[in-house]
C-alpha positions as CSV (number, residue, x, y, z in Angstrom):
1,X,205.8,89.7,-22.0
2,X,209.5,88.9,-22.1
3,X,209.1,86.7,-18.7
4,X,206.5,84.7,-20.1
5,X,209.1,83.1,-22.6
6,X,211.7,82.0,-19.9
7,X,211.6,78.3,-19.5
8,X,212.4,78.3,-15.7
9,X,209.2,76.8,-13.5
10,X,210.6,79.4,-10.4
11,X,210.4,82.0,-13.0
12,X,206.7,81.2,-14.0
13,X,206.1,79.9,-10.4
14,X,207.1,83.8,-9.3
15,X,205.1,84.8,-11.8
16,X,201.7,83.3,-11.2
17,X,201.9,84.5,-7.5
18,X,202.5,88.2,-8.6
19,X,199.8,87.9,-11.0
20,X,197.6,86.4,-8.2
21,X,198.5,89.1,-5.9
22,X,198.3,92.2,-8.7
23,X,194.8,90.5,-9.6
24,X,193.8,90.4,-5.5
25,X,194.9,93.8,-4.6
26,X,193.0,95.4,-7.8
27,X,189.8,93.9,-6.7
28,X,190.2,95.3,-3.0
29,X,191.0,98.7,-4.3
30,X,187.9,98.9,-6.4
31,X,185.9,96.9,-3.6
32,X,187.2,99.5,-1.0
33,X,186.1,102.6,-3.3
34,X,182.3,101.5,-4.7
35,X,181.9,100.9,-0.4
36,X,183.1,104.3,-0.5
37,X,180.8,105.6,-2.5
38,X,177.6,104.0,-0.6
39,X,175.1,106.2,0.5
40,X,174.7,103.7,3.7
41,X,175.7,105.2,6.8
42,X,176.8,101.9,7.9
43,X,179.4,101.5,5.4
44,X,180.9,104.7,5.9
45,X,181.2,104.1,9.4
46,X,182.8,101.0,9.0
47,X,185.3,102.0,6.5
48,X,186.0,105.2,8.8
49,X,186.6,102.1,11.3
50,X,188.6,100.2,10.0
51,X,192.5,100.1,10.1
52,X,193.6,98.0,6.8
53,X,196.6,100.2,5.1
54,X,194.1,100.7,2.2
55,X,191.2,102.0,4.4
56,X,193.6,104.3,5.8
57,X,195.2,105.9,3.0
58,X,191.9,106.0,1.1
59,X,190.7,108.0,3.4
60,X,193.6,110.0,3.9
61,X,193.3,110.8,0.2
62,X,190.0,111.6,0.7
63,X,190.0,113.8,3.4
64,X,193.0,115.7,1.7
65,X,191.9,115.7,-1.8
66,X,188.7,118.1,0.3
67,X,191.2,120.0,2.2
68,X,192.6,120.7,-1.5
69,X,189.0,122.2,-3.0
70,X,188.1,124.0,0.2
71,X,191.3,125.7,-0.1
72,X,191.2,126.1,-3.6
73,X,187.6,127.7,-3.2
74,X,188.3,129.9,-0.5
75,X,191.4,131.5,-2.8
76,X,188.4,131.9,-5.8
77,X,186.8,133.7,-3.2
78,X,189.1,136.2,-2.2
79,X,190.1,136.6,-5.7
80,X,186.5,137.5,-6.2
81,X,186.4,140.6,-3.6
């Protein structure tokens, strides 16, 4: 990458941290969705529980992404009749 070949230790400093942080927040995300798909009761309840902005929005997506083939199922439906 281009930043890699500026000379300025802020510049590479900056870097490092937004690697570290990229890197961190990947590895939640994935952490957060194989919990998701657990089987255990007790993980789901705990995810439902909890109110970290990821939880939150992955369930958000979740719950909307069923709204989405409910709805798209019930208008195959009526198509159907």
């Amino acid at each position: 990458m281009i930043i890699d070949l500026i000379p300025s230790k802020r510049v590479q400093d900056l870097k490092e941290v937004i690697d570290i942080m990229s890197q961190t927040s990947i590895e939640i995300i994935k952490t957060k969705k194989e919990a998701m798909r657990s089987t255990d009761p007790r993980v789901a309840a705990e995810i439902q529980n909890k109110k970290d902005i990821i939880s939150i929005l992955s369930t958000y997506q979740s719950s909307t992404t069923f709204l989405l083939l409910t709805q798209n199922s019930s208008e195959s439906q009526r198509r159907c009749i």
